[in-house]
Backbone as CSV, one residue per row, in Angstrom:
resi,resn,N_x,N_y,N_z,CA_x,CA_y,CA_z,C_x,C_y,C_z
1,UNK,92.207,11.517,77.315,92.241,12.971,77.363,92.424,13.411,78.816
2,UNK,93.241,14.239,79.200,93.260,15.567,80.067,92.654,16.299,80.451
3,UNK,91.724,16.418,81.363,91.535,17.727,81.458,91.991,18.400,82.947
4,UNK,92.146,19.951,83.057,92.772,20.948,83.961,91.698,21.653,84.066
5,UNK,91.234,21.680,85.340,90.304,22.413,85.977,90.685,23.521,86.351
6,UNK,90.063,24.682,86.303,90.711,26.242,87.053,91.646,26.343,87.312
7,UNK,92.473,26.033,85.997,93.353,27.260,85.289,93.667,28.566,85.286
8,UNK,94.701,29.127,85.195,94.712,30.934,84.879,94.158,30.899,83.234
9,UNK,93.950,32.362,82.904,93.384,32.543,81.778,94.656,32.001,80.772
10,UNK,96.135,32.799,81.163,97.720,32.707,80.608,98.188,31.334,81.155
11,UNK,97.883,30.235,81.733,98.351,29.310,81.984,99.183,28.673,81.187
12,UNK,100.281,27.922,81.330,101.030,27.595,80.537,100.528,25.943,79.776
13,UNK,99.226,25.354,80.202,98.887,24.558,80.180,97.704,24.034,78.730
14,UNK,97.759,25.738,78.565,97.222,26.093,76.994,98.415,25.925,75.972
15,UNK,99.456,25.374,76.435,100.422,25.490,75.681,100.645,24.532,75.253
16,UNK,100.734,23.106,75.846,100.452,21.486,75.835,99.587,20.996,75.187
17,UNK,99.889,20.336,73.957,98.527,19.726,72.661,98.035,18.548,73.945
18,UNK,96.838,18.626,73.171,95.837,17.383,73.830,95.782,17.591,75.179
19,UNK,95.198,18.875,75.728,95.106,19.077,77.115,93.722,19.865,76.779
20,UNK,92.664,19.566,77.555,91.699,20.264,77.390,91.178,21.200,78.942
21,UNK,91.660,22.367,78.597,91.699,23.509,79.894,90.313,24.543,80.085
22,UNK,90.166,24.431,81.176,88.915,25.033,81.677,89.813,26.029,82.282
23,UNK,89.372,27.494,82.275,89.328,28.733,83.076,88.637,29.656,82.577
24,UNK,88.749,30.794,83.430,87.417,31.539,83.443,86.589,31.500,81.953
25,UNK,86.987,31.510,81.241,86.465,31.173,79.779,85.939,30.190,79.721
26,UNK,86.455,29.000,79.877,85.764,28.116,80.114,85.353,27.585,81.551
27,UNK,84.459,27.596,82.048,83.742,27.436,83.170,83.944,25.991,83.569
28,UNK,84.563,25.654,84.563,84.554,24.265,85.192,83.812,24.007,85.946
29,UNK,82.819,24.611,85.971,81.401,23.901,86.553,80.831,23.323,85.070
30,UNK,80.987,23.555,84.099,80.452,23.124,82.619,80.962,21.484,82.074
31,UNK,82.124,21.454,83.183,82.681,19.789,82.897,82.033,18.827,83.240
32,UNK,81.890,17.788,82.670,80.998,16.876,82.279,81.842,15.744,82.389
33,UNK,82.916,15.561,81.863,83.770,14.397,81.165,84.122,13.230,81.700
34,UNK,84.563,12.205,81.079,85.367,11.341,82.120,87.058,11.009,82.109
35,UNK,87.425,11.814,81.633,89.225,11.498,81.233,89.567,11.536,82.438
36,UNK,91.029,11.811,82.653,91.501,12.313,84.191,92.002,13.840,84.487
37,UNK,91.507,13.642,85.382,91.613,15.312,85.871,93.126,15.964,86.784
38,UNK,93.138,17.063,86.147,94.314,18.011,87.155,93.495,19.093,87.452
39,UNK,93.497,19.119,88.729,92.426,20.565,89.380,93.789,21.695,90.028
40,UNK,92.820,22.855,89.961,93.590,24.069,90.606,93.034,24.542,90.779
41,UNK,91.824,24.270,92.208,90.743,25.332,92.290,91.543,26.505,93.070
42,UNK,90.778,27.381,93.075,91.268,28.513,93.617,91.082,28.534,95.353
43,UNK,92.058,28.839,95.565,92.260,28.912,97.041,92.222,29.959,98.088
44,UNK,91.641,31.177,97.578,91.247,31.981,98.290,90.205,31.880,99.586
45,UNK,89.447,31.358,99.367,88.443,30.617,100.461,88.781,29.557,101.044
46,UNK,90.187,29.019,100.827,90.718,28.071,102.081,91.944,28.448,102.716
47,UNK,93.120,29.284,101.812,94.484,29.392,102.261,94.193,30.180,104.426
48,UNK,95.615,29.635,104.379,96.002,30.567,105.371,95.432,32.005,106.112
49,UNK,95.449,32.729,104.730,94.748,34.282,104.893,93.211,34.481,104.161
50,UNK,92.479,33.404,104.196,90.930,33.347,103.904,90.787,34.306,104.479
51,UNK,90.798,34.964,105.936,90.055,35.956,106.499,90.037,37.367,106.120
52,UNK,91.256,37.494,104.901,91.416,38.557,104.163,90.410,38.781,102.871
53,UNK,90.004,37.378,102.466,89.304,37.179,101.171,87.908,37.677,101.610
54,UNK,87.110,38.141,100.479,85.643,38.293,100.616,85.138,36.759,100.066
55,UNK,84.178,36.678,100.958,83.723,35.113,100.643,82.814,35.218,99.616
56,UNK,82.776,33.855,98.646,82.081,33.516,97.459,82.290,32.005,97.554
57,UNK,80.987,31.890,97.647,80.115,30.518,98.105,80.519,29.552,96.642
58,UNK,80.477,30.024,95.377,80.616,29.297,94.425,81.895,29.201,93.772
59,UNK,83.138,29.831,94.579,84.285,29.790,94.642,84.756,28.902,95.339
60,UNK,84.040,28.548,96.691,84.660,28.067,97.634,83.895,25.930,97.288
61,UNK,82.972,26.323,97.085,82.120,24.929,96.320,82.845,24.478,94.972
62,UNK,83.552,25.037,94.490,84.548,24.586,93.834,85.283,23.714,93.449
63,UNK,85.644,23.848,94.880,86.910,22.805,95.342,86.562,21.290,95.596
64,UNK,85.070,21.614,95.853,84.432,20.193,96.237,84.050,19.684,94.568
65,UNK,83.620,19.929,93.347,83.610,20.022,92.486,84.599,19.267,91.984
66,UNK,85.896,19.919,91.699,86.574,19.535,91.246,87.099,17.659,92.077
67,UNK,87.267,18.030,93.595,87.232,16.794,94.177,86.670,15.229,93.260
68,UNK,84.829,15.819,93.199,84.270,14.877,92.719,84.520,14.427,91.514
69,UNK,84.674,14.784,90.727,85.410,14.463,89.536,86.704,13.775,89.345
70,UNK,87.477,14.408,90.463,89.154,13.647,90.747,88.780,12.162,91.115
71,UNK,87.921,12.056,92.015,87.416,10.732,92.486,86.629,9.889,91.699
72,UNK,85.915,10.673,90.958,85.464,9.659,89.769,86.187,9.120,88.461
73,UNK,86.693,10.165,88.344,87.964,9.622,86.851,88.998,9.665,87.170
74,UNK,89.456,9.870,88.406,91.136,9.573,88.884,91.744,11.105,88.144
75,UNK,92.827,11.121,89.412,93.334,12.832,88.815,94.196,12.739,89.902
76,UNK,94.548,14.559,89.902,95.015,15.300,91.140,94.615,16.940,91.244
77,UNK,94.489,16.704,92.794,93.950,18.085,93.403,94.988,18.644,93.723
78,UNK,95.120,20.180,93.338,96.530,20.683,94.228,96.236,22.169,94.836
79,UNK,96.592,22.391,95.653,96.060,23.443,97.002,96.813,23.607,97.101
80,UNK,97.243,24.894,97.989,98.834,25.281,98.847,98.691,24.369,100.291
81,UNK,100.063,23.951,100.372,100.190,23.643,101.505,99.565,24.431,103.147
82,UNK,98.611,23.818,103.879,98.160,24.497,105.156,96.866,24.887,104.694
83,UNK,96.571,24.481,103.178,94.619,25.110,103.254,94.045,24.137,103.813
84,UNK,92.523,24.569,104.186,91.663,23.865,105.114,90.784,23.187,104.221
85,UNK,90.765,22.814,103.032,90.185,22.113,102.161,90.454,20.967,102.655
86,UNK,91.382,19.962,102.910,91.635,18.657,102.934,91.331,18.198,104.262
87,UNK,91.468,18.847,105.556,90.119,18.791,106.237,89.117,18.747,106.256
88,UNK,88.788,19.518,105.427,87.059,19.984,105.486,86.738,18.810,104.373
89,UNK,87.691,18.897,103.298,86.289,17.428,102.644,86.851,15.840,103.629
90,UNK,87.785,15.577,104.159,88.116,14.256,104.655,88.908,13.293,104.065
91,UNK,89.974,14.163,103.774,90.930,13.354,102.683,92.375,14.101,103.129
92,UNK,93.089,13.477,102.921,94.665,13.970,103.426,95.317,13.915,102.291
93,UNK,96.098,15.050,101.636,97.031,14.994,100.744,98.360,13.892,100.463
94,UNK,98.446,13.407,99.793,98.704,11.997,99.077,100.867,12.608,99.322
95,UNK,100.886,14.326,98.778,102.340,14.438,98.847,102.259,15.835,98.948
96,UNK,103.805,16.549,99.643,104.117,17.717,99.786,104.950,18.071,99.090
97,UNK,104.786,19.088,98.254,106.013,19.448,97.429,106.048,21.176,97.484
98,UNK,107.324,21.409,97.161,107.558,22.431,96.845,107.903,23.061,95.100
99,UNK,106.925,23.616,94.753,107.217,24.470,93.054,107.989,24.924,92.638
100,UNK,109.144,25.399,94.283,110.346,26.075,93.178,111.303,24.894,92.683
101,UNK,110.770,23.326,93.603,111.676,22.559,92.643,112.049,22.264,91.212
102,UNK,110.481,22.771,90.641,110.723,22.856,89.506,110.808,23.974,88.750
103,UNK,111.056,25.195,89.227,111.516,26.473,89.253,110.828,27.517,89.145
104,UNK,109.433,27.507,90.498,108.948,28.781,90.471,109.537,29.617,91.703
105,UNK,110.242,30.876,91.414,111.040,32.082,91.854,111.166,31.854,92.952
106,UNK,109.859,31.276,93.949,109.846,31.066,95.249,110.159,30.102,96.077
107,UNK,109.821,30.334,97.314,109.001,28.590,98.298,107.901,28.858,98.021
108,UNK,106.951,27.791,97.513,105.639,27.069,97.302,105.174,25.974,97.453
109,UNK,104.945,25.541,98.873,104.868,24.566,99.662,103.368,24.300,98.990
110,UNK,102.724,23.069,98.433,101.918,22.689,98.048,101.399,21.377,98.493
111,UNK,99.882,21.271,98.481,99.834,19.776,98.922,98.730,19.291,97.675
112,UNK,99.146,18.242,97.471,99.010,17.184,96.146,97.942,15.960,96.672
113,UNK,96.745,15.776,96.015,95.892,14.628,96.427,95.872,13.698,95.431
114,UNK,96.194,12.730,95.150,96.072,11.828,93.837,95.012,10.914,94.197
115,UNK,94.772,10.306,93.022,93.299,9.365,93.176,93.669,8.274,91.756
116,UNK,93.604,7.396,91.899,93.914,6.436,90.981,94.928,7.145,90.104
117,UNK,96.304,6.998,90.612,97.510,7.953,90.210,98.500,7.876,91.467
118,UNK,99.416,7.541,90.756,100.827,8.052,91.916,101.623,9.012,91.237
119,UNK,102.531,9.873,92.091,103.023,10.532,91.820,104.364,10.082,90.914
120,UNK,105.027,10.589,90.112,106.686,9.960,89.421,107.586,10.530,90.460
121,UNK,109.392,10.606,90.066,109.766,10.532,90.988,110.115,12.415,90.720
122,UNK,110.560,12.490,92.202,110.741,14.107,92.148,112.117,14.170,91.281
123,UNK,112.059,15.913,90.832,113.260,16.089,90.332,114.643,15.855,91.409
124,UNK,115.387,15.395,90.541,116.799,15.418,91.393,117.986,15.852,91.593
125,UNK,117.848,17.455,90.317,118.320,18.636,90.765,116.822,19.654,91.411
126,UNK,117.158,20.141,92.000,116.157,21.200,92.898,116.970,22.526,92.532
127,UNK,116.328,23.492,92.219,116.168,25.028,91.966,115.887,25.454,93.202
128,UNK,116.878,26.327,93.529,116.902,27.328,95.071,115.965,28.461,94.330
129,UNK,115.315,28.633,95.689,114.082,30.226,95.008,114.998,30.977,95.267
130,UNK,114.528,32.275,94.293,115.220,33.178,94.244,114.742,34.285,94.747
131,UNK,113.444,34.115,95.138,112.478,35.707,96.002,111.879,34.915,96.511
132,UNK,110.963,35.649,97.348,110.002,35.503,98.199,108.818,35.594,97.691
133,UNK,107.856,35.129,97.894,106.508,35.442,97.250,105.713,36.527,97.208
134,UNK,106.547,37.379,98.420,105.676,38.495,98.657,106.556,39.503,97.867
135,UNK,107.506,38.986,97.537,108.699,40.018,96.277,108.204,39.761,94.682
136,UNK,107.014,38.687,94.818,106.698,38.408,93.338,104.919,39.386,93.159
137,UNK,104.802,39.109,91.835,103.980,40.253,91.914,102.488,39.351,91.906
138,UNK,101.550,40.206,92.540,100.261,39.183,92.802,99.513,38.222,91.639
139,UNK,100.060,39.123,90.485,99.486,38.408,89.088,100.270,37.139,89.119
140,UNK,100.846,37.094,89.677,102.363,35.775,89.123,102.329,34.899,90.520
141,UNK,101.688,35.094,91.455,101.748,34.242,92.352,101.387,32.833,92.308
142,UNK,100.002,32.629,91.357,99.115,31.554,92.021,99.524,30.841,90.063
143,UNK,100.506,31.664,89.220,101.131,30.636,88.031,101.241,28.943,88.533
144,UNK,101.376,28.291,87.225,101.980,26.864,87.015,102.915,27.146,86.153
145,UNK,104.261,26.910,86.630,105.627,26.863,85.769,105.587,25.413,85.001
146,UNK,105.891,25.466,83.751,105.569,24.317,82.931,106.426,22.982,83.310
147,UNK,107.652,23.070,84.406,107.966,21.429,84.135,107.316,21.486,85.485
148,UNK,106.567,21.603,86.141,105.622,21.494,87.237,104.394,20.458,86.657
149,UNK,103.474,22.009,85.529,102.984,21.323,84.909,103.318,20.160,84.169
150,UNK,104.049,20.025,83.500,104.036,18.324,82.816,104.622,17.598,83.723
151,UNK,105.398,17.136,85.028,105.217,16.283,85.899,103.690,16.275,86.686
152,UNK,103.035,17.412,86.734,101.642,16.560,87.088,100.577,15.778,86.047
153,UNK,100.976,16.209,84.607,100.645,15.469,83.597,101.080,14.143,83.358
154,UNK,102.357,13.777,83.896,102.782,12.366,83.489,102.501,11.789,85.126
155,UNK,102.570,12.607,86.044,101.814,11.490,87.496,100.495,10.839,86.940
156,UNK,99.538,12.171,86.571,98.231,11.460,86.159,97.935,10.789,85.349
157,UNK,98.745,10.169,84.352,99.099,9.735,83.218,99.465,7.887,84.064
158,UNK,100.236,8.349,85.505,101.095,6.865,86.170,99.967,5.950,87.182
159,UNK,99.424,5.254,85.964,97.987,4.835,86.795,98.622,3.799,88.043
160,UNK,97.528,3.469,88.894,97.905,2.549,89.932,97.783,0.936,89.017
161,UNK,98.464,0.289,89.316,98.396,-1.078,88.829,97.695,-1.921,89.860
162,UNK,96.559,-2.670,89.938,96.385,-3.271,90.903,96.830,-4.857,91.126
163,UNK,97.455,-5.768,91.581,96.990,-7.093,91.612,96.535,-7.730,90.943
C-alpha cells in the first residue's frame, strides 16, 4: 500500500485506486502505517517567502513527521526547490525536477528526497510552461498534475536492489 501525506483536499491522487491519502480530512499526524510513503508537507514555513507566512509550529513540525516515516518505510519527500527544510533536518535532496515537465502551466523547480527508492527515468518529451506562477491562481499553485503524480508512484514503487 501507498500512502500520500498532505495532500490537497481536490488532489488528483484521490483519483488513483489503492492509494491511501491523508489531507486535511484526514490528518497525517493520525498515520501510523508501514507501506511507503509520498509526502507533500506544506511549505509555507520553509519556502523562499516564509517571512510572509504567519508561523504555525505544527505546520512547520510536519515536515519532520512526514520525514520520519519516509525513513522508516522508504518513500519520497517533495518541497519546492530552495526550501530550508533539507538543511534544517540534514539530508540533501536525492533530485531536481521541474513539474511543468510533466505539465504543470508553470516552472516548478522542486526538490525530491527518496529513501529506499530511486527515481525512474524522466520524461523525454518536456512540456514548455505556459504562465508564470504568479499568472496562476493561488488555489492552483501548490496542485499535483497527475502524470507527476503517478511517476512519483512508480519511483516509490522502484525499490533499491541491494547486493
Amino acid at each position: 500500500m501507498i500512502t500520500v501525506l498532505c495532500a490537497l483536499e481536490k488532489s488528483v491522487y484521490h483519483q488513483i485506486p489503492g492509494i491511501d491519502v491523508y489531507d486535511k480530512n484526514k490528518d497525517a499526524y493520525t498515520y501510523d502505517g508501514c507501506g511507503l510513503v509520498i509526502a507533500h508537507p506544506p511549505c509555507q514555513q520553509w519556502s523562499k517567502l516564509k517571512h510572509f507566512a504567519a508561523y504555525n509550529k505544527l505546520e512547520k513540525e510536519l515536515a519532520f513527521f512526514c520525514l520520519e516515516k519516509i525513513q522508516k518505510n522508504g518513500g519520497i519527500l517533495e518541497h519546492p526547490h530552495g526550501s530550508s527544510f533539507f538543511k534544517e533536518a540534514g539530508i540533501k535532496p536525492t533530485i531536481i525536477v521541474d513539474q511543468s515537465w510533466w505539465g504543470f502551466p508553470a516552472q516548478k523547480r522542486t526538490s525530491l528526497y527518496f529513501n529506499e527508492c530511486i527515481p525512474l527515468e524522466l520524461p523525454k518529451i518536456f512540456f514548455p510552461p505556459t504562465k508564470t506562477v504568479q499568472r496562476i491562481d493561488k488555489s492552483h499553485r501548490s496542485i499535483t498534475v497527475l502524470p507527476f503524480a503517478t511517476w512519483l508512484i512508480n519511483s516509490v514503487q522502484n525499490k533499491i536492489s541491494l547486493p
